[in-house]
N, C-alpha and C positions, 0 to 999 in steps of 0.2 A: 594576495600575499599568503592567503591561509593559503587555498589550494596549493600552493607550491612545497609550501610545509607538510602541510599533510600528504603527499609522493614521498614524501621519508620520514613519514613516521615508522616508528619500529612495530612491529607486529608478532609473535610467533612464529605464522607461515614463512614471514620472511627468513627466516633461519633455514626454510627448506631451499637446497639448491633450486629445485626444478621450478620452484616457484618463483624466483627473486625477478627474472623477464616479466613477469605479469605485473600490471599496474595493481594493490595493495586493493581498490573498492571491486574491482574485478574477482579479483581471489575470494575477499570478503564474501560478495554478493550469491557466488557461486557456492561456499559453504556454507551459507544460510539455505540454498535452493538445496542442499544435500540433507542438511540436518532435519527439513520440514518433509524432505520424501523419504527420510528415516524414520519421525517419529509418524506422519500414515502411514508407514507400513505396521511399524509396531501395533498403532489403534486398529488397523483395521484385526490383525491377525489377536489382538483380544477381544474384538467384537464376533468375529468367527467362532474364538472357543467359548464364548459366553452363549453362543447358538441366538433362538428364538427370544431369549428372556427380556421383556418388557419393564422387571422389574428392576428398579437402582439399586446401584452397591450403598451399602449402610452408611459407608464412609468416604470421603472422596479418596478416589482411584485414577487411574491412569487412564481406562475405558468412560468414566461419568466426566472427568475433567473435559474431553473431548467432546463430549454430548453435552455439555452445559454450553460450551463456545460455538458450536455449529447451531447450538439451537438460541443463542441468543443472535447468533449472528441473519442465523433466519429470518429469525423477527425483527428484525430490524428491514431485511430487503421487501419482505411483504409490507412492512408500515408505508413505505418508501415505492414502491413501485407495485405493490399490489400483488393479491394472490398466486393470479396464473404466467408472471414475467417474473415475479421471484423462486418459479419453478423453474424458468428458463436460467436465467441469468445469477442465478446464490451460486453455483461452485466458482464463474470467475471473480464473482465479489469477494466472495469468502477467502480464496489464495490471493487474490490480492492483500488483504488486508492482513491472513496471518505472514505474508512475504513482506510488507512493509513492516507491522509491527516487527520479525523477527530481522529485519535489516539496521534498526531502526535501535534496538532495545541489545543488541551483541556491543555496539559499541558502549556498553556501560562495565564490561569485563573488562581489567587490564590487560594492554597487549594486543585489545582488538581496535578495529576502529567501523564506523557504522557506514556501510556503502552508501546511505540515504544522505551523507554528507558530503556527497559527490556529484554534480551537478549530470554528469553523462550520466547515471543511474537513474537519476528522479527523470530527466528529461522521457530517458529511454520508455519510464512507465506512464510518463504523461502523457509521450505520443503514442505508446500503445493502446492506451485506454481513448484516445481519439478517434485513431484509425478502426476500433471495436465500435464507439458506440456510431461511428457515420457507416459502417459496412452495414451494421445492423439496420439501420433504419433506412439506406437502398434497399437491404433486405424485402424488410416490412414493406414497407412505403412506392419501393419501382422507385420511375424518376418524377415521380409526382412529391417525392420529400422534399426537391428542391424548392418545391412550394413556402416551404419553413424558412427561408431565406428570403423571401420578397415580401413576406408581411400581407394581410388579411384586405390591403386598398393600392389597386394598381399603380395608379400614380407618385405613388412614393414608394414601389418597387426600385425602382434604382439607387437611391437612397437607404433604403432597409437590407438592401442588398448587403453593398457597403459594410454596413455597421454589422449585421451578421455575420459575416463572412470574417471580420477583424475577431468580434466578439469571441466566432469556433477556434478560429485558428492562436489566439493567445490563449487558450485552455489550458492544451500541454505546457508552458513555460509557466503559466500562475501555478498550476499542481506539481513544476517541478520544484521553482523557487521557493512557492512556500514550505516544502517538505525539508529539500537544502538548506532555507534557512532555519529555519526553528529548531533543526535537528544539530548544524553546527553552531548556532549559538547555545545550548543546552551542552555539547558537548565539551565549548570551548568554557564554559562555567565552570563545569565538574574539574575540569582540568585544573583551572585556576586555583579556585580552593583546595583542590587536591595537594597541590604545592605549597602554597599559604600555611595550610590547616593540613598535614594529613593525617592528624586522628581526630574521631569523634564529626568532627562536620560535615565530613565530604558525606555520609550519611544520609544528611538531610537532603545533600544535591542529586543521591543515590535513589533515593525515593522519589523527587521532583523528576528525574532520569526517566522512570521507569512511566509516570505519570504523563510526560510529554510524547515519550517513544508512541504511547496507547493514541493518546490523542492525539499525535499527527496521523497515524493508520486508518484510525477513525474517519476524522476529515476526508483525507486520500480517499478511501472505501463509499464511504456518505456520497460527495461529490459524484465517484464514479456511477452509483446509482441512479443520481438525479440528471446526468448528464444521457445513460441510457436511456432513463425514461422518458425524456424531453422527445428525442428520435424514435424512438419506438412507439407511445401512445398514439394512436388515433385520433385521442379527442384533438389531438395536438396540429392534425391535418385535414 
């Protein structure tokens, strides 16, 4: 019933003719994908005029805010997967998660609504992030990765099979639903109160808003690391 509701919620965009044929998470998802290669381009072009300099600005900036998030987000993939695969693999961690969180955290403006509340969005990155981390590990691996499927004792290879094979393939659906849901019940809160209460409390759901948007990205991002690393390690084959 949500979903159905939400195909007509009112948006902004939707005020544009050329827009109103598009489904409302589509439009969304695609202005989040514009705004984040808006503001790289801006970072990059004041990292260029700031040249060589090593040192930080005094005060937080538009150039340090950038470098504090790519380098915590850094450190996170090296904790997570290790020095020389979070060389490999930190820029699609990283656009994932600043593309989830800013999917995720728009719908907390009025007028917008969060494409991560759209099951065709979350699925789309759930099976993207599948289809990445099993390329990558034929990559690595040849077809010696199938080995990760049959388990370490022959005879319960058909059996391990089995359950592997269930386990890979319901990955993209767990990291879509749980993204869809946490992010439409979060939204469907705000709203709530928003009508109830709209002054002063909706606030407090404004803050929890922005708190959940972080922490589903999170998750999503987290996940997508451990899922690579599982396929890619060695030790692992």
């Amino acid at each position: 019933m949500h979903s159905d509701a939400q195909k007509e919620a009112f948006t902004w965009l939707s005020m544009i003719p050329a827009l109103e044929q598009f489904p409302s998470h589509v439009v969304m998802a695609v202005l989040v994908a514009v705004l984040i290669l808006i503001a790289g381009a801006v970072a990059t072009l004041k990292l260029k005029a700031a040249g060589d300099s090593t040192v930080p600005d005094g005060t937080l900036t538009y150039r340090n805010f950038f470098e504090i998030v790519a380098e915590k987000l850094y450190d996170l993939t090296e904790q997570v997967m290790g020095v020389h695969a979070a060389e490999e693999y930190f820029p699609l961690c990283a656009t994932l998660f600043i593309f989830v969180f800013g999917c995720n955290i728009i719908g907390l403006i009025p007028g917008f609504v969060p494409p991560t509340e759209n099951i065709n969005v979350t699925l789309a990155a759930g099976v993207f992030v599948f289809l990445y981390y099993n390329f990558h590990g034929f990559r690595i691996h040849g077809i010696a990765y199938l080995k990760h499927f049959l388990g370490p004792v022959w005879y319960l290879a058909p059996l391990l099979l089995v359950v592997e094979l269930m386990s890979h393939l319901f990955r993209p659906m767990t990291l879509a639903l749980r993204l869809k849901g946490n992010i439409m019940g979060d939204h469907l809160v705000l709203e709530t109160f928003h009508h109830l209460v709209p002054y002063v409390v909706p606030v407090i759901f404004y803050a929890m808003g922005v708190f959940v948007s972080f922490v589903q990205a999170f998750v999503f991002c987290l996940l997508t690391m451990v899922y690579i690393s599982l396929s890619t390690s060695h030790d692992a084959h």
